[in-house]
C-alpha positions in Angstrom: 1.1 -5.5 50.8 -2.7 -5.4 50.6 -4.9 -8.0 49.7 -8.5 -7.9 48.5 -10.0 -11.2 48.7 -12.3 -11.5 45.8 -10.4 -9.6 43.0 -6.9 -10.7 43.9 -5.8 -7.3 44.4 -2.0 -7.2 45.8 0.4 -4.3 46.1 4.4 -4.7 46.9 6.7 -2.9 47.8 9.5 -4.5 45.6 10.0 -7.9 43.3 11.2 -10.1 46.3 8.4 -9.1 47.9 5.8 -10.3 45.0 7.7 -13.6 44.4 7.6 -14.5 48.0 3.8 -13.8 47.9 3.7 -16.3 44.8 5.7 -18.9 46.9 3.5 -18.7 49.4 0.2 -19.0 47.9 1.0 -21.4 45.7 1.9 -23.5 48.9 -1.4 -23.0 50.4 -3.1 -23.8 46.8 -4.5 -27.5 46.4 -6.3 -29.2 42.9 -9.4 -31.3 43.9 -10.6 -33.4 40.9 -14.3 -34.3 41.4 -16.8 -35.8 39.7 -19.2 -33.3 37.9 -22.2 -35.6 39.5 -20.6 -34.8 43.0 -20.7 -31.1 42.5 -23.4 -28.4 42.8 -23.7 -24.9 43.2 -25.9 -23.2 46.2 -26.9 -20.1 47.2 -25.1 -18.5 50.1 -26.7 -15.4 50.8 -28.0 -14.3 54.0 -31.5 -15.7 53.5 -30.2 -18.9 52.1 -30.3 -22.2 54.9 -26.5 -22.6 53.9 -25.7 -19.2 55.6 -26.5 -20.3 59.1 -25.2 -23.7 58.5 -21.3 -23.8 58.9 -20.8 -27.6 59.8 -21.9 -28.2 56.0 -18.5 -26.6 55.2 -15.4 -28.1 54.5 -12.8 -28.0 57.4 -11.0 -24.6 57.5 -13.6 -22.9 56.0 -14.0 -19.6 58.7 -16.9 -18.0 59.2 -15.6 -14.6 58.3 -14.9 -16.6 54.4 -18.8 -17.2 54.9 -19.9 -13.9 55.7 -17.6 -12.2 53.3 -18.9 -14.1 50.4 -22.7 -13.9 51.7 -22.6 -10.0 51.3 -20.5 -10.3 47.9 -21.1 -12.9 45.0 -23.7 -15.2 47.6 -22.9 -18.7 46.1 -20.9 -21.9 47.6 -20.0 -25.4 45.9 -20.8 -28.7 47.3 -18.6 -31.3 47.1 -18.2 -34.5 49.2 -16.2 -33.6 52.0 -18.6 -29.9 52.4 -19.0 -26.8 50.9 -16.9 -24.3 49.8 -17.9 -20.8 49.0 -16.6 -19.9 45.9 -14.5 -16.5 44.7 -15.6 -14.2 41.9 -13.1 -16.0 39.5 -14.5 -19.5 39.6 -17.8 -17.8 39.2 -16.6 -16.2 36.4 -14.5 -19.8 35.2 -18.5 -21.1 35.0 -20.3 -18.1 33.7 -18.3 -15.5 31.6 -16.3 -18.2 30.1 -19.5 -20.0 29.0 -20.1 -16.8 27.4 -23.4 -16.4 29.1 -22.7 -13.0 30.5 -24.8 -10.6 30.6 -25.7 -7.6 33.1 -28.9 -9.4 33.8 -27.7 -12.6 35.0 -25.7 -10.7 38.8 -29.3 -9.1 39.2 -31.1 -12.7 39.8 -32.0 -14.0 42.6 -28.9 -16.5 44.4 -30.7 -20.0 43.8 -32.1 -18.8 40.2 -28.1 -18.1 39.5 -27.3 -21.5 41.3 -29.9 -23.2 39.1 -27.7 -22.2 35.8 -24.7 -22.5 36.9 -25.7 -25.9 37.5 -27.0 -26.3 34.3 -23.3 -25.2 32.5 -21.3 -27.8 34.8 -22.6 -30.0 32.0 -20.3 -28.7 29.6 -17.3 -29.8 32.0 -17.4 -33.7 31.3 -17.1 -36.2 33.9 -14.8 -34.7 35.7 -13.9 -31.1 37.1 -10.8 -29.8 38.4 -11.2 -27.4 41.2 -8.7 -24.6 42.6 -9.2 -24.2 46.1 -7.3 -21.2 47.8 -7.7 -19.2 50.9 -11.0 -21.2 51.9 -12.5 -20.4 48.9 -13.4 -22.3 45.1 -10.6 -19.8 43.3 -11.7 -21.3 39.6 -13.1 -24.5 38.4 -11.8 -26.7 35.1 -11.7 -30.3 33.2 -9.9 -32.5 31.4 -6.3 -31.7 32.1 -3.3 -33.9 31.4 -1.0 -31.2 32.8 -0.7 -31.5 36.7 -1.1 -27.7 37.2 -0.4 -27.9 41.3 3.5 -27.6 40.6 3.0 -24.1 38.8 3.7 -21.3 40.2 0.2 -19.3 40.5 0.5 -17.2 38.0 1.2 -19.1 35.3 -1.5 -21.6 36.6 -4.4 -19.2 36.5 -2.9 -18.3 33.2 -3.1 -22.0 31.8 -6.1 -22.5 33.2 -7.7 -19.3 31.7 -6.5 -20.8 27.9 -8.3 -24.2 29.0 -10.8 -22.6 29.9 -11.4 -20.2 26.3 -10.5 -23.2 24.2 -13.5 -25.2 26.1 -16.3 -23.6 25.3 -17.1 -23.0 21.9 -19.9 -20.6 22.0 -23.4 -20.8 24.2 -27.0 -20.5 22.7 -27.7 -17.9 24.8 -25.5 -14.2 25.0 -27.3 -11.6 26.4 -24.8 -9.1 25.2 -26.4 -9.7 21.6 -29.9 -9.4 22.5 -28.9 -5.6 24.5 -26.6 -4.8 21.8 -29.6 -2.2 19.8 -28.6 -4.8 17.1 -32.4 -5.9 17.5 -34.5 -2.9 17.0 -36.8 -2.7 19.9 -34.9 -4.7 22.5 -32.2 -2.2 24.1 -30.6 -3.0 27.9 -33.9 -3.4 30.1 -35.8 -5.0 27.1 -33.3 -7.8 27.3 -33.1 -8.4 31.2 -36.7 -8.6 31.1 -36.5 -11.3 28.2 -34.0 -12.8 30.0 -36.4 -13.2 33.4 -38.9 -14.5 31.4 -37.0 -16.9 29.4 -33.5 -17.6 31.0 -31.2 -19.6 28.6 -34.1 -19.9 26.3 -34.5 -16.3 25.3 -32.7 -16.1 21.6 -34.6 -20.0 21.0 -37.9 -18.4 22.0 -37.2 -15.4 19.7 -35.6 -18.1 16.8 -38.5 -20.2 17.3 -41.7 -18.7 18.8 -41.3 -15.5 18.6 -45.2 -14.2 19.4 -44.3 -15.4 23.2 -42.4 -12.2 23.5 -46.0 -11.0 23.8 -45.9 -12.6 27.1 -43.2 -9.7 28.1 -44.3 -6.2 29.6 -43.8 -3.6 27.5 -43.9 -5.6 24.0 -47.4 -5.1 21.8 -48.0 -6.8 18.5 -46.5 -4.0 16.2 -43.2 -3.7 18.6 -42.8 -7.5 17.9 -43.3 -7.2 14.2 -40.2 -4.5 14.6 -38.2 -6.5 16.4 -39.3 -10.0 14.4 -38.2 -7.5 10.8 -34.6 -6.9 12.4 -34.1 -10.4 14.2 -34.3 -11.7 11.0 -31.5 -9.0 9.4 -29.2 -9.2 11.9 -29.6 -13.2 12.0 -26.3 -14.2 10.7 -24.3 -11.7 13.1 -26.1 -13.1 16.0 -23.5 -15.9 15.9 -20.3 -13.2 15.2 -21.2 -11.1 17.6 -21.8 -13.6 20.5 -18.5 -15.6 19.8 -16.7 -12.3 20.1 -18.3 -10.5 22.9 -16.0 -12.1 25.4 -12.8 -11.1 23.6 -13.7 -7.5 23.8 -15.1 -7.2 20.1 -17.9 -4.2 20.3 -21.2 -5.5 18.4 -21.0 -2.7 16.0 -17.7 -4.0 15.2 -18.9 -7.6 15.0 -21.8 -6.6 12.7 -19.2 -5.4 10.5 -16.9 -8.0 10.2 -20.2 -10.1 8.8 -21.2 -7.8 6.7 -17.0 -7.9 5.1 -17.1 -11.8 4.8 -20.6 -12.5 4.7 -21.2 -16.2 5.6 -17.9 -17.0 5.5 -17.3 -15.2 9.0 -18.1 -17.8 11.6 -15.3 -20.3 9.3 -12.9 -17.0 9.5 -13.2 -16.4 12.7 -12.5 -19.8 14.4 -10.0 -21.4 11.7 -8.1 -18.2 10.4 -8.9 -16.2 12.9 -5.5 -13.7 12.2 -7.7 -12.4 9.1 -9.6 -10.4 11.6 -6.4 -7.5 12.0 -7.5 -6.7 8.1 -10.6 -5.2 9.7 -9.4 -1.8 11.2 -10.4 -2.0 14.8 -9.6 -5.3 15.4 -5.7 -5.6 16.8 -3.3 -8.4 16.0 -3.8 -9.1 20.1 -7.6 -9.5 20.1 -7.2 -11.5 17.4 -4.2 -13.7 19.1 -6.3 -14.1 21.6 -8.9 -15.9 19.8 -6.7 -17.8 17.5 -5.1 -19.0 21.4 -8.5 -20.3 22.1 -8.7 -22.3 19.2 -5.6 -23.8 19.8 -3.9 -22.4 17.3 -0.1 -23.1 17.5 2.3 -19.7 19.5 5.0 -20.4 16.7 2.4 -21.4 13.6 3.3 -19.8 10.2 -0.3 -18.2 10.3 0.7 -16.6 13.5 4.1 -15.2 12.7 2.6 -13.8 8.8 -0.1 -12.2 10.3 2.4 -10.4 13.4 4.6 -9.5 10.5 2.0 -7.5 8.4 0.3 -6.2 11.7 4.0 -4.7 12.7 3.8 -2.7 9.5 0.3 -1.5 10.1 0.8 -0.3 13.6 3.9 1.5 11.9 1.9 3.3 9.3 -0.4 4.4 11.9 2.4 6.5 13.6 3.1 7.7 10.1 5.6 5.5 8.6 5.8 4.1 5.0 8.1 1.6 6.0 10.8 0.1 8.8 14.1 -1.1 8.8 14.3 -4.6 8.4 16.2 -5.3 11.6 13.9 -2.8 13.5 11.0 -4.6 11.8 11.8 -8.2 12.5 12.5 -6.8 16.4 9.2 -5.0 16.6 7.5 -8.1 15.5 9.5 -10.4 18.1 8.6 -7.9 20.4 4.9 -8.3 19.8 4.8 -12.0 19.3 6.8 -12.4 23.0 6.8 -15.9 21.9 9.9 -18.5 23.5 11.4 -20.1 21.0 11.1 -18.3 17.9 14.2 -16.7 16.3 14.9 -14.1 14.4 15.9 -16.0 11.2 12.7 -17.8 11.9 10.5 -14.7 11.8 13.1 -13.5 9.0 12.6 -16.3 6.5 8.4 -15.7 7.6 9.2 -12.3 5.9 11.0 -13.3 2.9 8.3 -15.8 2.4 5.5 -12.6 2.4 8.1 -10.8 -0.1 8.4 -13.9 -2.6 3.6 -14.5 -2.1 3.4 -10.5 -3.1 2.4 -9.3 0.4 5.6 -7.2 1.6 8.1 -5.2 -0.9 11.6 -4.9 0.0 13.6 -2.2 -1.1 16.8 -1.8 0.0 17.6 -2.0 3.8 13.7 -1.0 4.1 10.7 -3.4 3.9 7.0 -1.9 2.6 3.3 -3.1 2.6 2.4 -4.3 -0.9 -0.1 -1.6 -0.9 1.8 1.0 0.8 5.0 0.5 -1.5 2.5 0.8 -4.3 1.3 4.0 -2.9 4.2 5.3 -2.9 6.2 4.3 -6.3 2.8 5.8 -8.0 3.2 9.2 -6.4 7.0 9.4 -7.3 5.9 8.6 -11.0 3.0 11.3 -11.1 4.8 13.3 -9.4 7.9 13.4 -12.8 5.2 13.1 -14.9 4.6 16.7 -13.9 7.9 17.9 -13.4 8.6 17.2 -17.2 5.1 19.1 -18.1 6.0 23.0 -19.3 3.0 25.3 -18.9 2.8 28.2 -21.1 3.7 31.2 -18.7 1.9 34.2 -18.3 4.1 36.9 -20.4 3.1 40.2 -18.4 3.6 38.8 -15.2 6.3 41.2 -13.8 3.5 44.1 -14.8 0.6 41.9 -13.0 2.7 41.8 -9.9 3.1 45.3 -9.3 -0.3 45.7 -10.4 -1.1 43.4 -7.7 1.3 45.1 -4.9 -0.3 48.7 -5.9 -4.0 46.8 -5.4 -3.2 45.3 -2.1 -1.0 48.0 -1.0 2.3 46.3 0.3 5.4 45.2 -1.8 6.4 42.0 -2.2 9.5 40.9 -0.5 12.0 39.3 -3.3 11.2 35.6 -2.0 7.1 36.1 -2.4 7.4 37.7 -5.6 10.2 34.1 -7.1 7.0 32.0 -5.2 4.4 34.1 -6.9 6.4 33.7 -10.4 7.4 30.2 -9.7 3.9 28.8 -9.0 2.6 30.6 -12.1 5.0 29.2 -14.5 5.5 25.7 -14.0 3.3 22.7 -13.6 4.1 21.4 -9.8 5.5 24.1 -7.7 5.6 23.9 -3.7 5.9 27.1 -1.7 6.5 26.6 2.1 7.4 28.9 5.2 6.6 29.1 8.5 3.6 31.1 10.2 3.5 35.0 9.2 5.7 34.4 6.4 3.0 35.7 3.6 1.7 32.5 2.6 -2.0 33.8 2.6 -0.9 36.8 1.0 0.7 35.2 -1.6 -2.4 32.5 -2.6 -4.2 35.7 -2.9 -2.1 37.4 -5.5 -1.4 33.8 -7.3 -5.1 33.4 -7.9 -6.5 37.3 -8.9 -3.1 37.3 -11.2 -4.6 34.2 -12.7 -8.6 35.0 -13.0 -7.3 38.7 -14.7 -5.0 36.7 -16.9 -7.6 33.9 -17.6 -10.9 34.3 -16.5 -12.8 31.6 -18.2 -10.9 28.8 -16.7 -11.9 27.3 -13.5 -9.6 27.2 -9.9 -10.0 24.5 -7.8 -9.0 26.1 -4.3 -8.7 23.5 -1.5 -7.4 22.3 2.0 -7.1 18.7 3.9 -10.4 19.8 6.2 -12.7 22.1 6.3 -11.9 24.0 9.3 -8.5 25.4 7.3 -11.2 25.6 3.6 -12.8 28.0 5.4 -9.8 30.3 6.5 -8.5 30.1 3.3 -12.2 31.9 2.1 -12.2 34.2 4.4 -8.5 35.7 3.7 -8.8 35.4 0.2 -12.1 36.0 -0.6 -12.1 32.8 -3.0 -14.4 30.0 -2.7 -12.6 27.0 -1.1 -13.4 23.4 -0.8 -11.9 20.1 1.5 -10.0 18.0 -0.9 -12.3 15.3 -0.4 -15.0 17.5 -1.4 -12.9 18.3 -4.7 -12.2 14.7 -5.2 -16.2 13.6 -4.9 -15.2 11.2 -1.7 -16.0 10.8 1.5 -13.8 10.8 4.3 -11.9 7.3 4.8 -12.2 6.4 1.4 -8.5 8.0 0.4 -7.0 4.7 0.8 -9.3 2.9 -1.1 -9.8 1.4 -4.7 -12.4 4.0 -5.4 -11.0 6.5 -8.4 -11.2 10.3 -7.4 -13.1 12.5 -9.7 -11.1 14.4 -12.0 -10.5 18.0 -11.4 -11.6 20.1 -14.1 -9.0 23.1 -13.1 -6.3 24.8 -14.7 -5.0 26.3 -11.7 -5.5 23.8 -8.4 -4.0 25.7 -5.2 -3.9 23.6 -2.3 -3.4 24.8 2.0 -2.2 23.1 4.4 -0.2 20.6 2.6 1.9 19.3 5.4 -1.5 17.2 6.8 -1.7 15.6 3.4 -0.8 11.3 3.8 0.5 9.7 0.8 -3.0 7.9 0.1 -4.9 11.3 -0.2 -1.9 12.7 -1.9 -2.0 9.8 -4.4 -5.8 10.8 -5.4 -4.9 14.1 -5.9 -2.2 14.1 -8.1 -4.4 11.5 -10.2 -7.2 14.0 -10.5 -5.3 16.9 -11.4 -4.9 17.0 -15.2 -1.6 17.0 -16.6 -1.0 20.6 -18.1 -2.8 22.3 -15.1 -0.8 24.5 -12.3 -0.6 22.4 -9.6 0.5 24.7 -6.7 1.1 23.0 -3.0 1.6 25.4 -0.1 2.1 24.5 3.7 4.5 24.6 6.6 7.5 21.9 6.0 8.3 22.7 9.6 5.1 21.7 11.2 4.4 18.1 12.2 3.8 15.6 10.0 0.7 14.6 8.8 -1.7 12.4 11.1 -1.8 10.0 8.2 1.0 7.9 6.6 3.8 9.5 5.0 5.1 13.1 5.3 4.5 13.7 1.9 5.5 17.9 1.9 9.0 17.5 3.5 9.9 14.2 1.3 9.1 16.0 -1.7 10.8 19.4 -0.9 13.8 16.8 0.1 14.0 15.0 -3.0 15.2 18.0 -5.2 12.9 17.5 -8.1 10.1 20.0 -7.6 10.5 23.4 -7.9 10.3 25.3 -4.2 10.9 28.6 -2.7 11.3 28.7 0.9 9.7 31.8 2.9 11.7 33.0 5.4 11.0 36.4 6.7 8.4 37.0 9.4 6.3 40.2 8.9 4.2 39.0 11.9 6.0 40.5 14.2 7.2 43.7 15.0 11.2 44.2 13.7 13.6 42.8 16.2 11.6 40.5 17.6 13.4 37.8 19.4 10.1 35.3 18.4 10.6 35.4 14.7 14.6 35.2 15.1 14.8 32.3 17.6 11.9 30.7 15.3 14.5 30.5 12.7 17.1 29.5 14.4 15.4 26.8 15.8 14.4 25.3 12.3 17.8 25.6 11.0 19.4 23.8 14.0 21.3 26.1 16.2 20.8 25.8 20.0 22.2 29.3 21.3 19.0 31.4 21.5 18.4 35.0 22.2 17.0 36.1 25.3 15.4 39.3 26.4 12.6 41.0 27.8 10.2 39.6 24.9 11.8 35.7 25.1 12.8 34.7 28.2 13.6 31.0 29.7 11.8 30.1 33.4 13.0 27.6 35.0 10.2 24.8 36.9 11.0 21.4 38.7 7.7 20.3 37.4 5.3 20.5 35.1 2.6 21.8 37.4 5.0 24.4 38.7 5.4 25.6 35.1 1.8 25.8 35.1 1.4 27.8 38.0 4.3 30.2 37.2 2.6 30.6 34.0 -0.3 30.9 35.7 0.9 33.5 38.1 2.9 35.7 35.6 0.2 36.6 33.6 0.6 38.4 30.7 4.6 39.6 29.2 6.8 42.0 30.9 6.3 44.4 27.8 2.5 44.2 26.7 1.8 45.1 23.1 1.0 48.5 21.5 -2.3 46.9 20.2 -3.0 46.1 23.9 -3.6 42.9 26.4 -7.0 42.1 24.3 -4.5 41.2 21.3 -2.1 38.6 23.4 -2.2 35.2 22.7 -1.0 33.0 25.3 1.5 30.0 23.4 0.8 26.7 25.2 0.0 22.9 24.8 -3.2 21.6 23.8 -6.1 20.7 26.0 -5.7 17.5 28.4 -2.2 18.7 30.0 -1.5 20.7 33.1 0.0 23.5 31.0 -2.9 23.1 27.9 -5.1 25.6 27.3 -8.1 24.0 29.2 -6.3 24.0 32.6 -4.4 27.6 32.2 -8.1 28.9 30.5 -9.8 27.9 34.1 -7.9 29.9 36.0 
């Protein structure tokens, strides 16, 4: 066990171990209540009288405790009976939880730090309640009905932390707002320098006489017309942003959240506080933990509502359109960790959300309003096209071996059924694995159509541009993002805002199996009814990073026409990749092995890099030669991913 004595940094070898540890410093822990009148904070650093003093300490106080906090955090509390020097925590118990941090504020000078912490024991009341621990002031408090020197220490510092949030409302000064870049003109160094000058009177200076900021090096009269022009923009975040900036809320972020509710935010933020996980960035727990320091309720309805929807959303982020109901009422216990409420509890919390319109249930399965929506508006568009006939193209067996003789191969039996198939109906879906033709066949799908109809327009697009521009290349068609062929910008898929319609007779889309049901959704509305809506991707590849896996649900269901490609021309016949590759997908576990797929056994991870590493290239290089190998590996950021193996 190791103990470092200003962060309270402690390592154990088991559980015993750390409970006895607890056992025995909260023996040698002691409350002190004192009058606020009685206390006051000094500077203890080596030029300070205190320093040399050590009969104005309390009894036990060592002189190593002295010298130890002289070349740390340099301050001491007086009380009646002597000083104390006090630990980064209380320091942080007066300062950061006053919200007056800032990165200016370590960089004064000891007594200019002793003068405001003096000036925020104010805020305490009459009386203040004061931790000592290991000769040191651990953390300072008020106003306590509890008798906290019965708890064991961790839940002590824990209780006194939620005093502590819930007693300061919010401080006039926060100089993480001024070196935000909110202000234009005032970054970082602008702001310690306002903050020398001023102290706690900076933003009331700036609020209220703002040409003394002409007093400050480095700020002329048209710099303080700038930053007078975006003080006064930015006014209404300044509150926002500083109330936040202790629970971890980014300004940016902040600034956001007022410009979403406007004047309304300061009354969201401290009495429904749970509103704040609508805003994408801002988690249920950040939220909790401000709702906490408002004393908001651990079992209130508001609470468990807001855990419930938040469950969800965490769920769709990993891709899901819904849960189980069990599974969702357990994730939501399990993120609420709250003693005492139940699972019927948090169940009737649900049903209540089902019966107000914010969750759908369906079955054993519960849904975001939204999200169920989403997804009962696909399956509708979706037989809306499947009940669409498309007038077929009559020579098309004579356009396919006109095509074969143009591009030189013949078509295997399954790409001329997809070729047919995405020509003669009104939703088709072709899918196969890599080398199974796909490319090929988009190719012969769209110069079959321009000969056959070369008036009407093709809208020819993928799910980013990276895979738009592949598609160009290897087909020689112009290609577009979706978004791009929808008119909207990226994010906006989920939104209210209506895609542009797609004036196409023929829409071809890549990559399919990245497509979420909200981007799917816009594309299905902006593709007219009558048109050739062809979707091609890999049903085998992951799922989309999106919610929904909207390719392998649909080839699932049974209602749109699909023709699977199976063969690999890739590789050369016989090879054990492309076999294996199948038998993979389809389930079976017994593989073949041979010179060209073999299995190498590693204890580790790093071993399997190194092996890799080490062997090189295959036993049996290619006839194309070693320039044409292509190493198979994990992605960058892993000791077998490309970055790693690519160094050495």
């Amino acid at each position: 066990m190791s103990n470092c004595q200003d962060n309270y940094c402690a390592t154990f070898r088991n559980y015993p171990s750390l409970l006895l540890y607890q056992e025995e410093q909260a023996t040698r822990s002691q409350w002190e209540r004192h009058r606020v009148k009685d206390l006051r904070v000094e500077p203890l650093d080596k030029a300070a009288p205190l320093y040399s003093d050590l009969s104005s300490f309390a009894s036990g106080v060592s002189r190593d405790a002295v010298e130890d906090t002289a070349k740390n955090l340099g301050l001491a509390m007086r009380m009646a009976e002597g000083c104390y020097p006090i630990r980064d925590t209380a320091y942080k118990s007066l300062l950061g939880r006053a919200k007056i941090s800032g990165s200016a504020l370590p960089k004064l000078k000891r007594d200019t730090l002793a003068s405001v912490l003096n000036a925020r024991l104010g805020l305490y009341g009459a009386e203040a309640l004061l931790l000592i621990r290991d000769e040191k002031v651990t953390a300072v408090h008020a106003d306590d009905a509890a008798d906290y020197s019965v708890l064991p220490v961790n839940e002590l510092l824990r209780a006194l932390q939620n005093k502590l949030d819930k007693r300061f409302p919010g401080s006039k000064f926060e100089n993480g707002y001024l070196s935000s870049g909110q202000i234009k003109g005032i970054g970082p160094k602008m702001a310690e320098r306002l903050y020398d000058a001023f102290g706690l009177q900076a933003l009331e200076v700036l609020d209220k006489e703002p040409e003394r900021l002409l007093e400050v090096k480095g700020i002329t009269e048209s710099k303080l017309e700038k930053i007078k022009s975006s003080y006064l923009m930015n006014r209404g975040a300044r509150d926002v942003i500083a109330f936040l900036a202790p629970h971890g809320v980014s300004p940016n972020r902040a600034v956001k959240l007022y410009q979403e509710y406007k004047g309304q935010t300061m009354d969201i933020v401290k009495n429904h506080p749970y509103r704040l996980c609508e805003l994408a960035g801002i988690g249920f727990k950040t939220a909790d933990t401000i709702a906490y320091s408002m004393g908001f309720d651990r079992l209130s309805a508001e609470r468990v509502d807001a855990a419930l929807l938040y469950t969800l959303t965490e769920a769709e982020e990993n891709g899901h359109l819904c849960m189980e109901k069990h599974a969702f009422i357990n994730a939501c216990l399990k993120l609420l960790d709250t003693e005492g409420l139940t699972m019927m509890a948090a169940a009737n919390r649900a049903a209540k959300l089902v019966e107000n319109g914010q969750l759908v249930s369906f079955g054993k399965y519960v849904y975001r309003t939204k999200t169920a929506h989403a997804e009962s508006h696909l399956a509708q568009r979706i037989r809306q096209f499947v009940r669409v006939q498309v007038q077929g193209i009559k020579t098309l067996d004579n356009e396919l071996s006109q095509e074969e003789a143009r591009l030189g191969v013949q078509f295997a039996p399954e790409q001329r059924e997809a070729i047919k198939m995405a020509l003669s109906h009104s939703l088709s879906i072709i899918t196969g694995g890599p080398g199974t033709g796909k490319t090929m066949i988009q190719r012969a799908i769209l110069d079959i159509y321009k000969r056959h109809d070369p008036e009407e327009k093709i809208c020819y697009c993928a799910p980013t541009g990276r895979a738009a521009r592949r598609m160009e290349d290897s087909t020689g068609f112009p290609a577009s993002t979706i978004h791009r062929a929808l008119n909207l910008m990226p994010g906006e898929e989920g939104g209210q805002n209506s895609p542009e319609p797609i004036d196409a007779k023929l829409v071809l889309v890549d990559e399919v199996s990245m497509l979420d049901i909200y981007l799917a959704n816009k594309l299905l509305d902006a593709v007219m009814l009558g048109s050739r809506l062809v979707l091609i991707g890999d049903a085998d590849q992951l799922p989309s990073v999106g919610t929904g896996a909207v390719l392998s649900e649909m080839i699932t269901s049974g209602c749109v026409p699909v023709v699977r490609l199976d063969k690999v021309f890739r590789q050369e016949a016989g090879s054990r990749i492309a076999a294996n590759a199948k038998l993979i997908r389809n389930g079976y576990k017994t593989l073949e092995w041979g010179e060209d797929f073999a299995f190498v056994e590693s204890p580790s991870i790093e071993g399997s890099a190194e092996k890799n590493i080490k062997r090189g290239v295959p036993v049996r290089p290619l006839r194309r030669g070693r320039r044409h190998l292509r190493p198979v590996r994990p992605v960058y950021g892993h000791a077998q991913g490309a970055g790693t193996q690519g160094h050495h």
